[in-house]
C-alpha positions as CSV (number, residue, x, y, z in Angstrom):
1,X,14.0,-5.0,12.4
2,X,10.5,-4.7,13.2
3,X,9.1,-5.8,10.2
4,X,11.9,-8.6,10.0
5,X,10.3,-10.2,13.5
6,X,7.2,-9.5,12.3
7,X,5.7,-7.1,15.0
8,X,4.9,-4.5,13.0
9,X,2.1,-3.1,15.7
10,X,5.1,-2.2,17.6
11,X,5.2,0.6,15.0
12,X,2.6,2.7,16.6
13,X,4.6,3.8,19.5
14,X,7.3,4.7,17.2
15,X,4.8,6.3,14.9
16,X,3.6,8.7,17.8
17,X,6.7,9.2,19.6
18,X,8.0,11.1,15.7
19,X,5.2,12.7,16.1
20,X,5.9,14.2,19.5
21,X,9.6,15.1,18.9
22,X,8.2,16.7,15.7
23,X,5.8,18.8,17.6
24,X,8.2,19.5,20.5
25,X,10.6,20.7,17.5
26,X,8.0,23.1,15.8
27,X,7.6,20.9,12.9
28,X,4.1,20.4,12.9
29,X,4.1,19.0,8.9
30,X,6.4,16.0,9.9
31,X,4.5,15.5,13.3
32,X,1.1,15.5,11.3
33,X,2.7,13.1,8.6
34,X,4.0,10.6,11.7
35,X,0.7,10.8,13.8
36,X,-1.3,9.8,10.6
37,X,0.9,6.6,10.0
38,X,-0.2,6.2,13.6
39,X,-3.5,6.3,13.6
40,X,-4.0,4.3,10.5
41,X,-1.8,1.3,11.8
42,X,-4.1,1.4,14.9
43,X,-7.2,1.7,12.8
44,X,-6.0,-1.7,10.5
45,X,-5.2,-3.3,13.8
46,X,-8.9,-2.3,15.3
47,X,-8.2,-0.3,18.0
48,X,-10.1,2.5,16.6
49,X,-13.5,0.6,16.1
50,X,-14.8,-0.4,12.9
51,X,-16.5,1.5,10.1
52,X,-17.9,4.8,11.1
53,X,-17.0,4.6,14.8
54,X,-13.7,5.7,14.2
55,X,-13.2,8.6,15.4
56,X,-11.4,11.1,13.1
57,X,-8.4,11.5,13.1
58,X,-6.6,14.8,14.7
59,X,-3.0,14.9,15.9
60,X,-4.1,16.5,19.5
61,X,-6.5,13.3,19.9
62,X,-3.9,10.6,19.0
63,X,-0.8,12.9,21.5
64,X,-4.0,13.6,24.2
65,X,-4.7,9.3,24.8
66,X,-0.7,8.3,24.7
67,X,-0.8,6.4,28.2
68,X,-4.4,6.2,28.2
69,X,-6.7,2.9,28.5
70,X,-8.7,4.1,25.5
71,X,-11.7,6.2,25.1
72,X,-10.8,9.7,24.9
73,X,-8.7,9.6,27.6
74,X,-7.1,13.4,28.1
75,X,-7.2,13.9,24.4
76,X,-6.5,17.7,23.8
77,X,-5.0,18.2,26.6
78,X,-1.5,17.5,25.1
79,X,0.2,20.9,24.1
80,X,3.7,21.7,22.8
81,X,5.9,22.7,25.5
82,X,7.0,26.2,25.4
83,X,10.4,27.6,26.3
């Protein structure tokens, strides 16, 4: 449906919500795989800069700025809960 309306960007909070249930489930492959699709749909859309100001991409720094205004925001801060 989202690609049928045409707002695909709304993807990138889908993206990284995978990627947290993935990580809050232990599977860290399938949370890495998600978090990526993330990152690159919000690098094609420019939020990530352009060339080589992107920052790289690691799955703590895209789960650390979710809520953020940008920047670095809390990124590492985000841990898998335990218990």
């Amino acid at each position: 449906m989202i690609r049928d309306e045409d707002i695909h960007p709304m993807l990138t909070d889908s993206y990284t919500m995978l990627a947290m249930l993935y990580m809050e489930t232990g599977e860290t492959q399938k949370a890495e795989e998600y978090g990526k699709k993330a990152w690159q749909l919000l690098a094609d859309l420019g939020f990530l800069g352009v060339g080589e100001e992107q920052p790289r991409f690691t799955l703590e720094r895209l789960l650390g700025n979710i809520g953020g205004l940008g920047g670095d925001g809390d990124a590492g801060k985000w841990r898998r809960r335990e218990g």
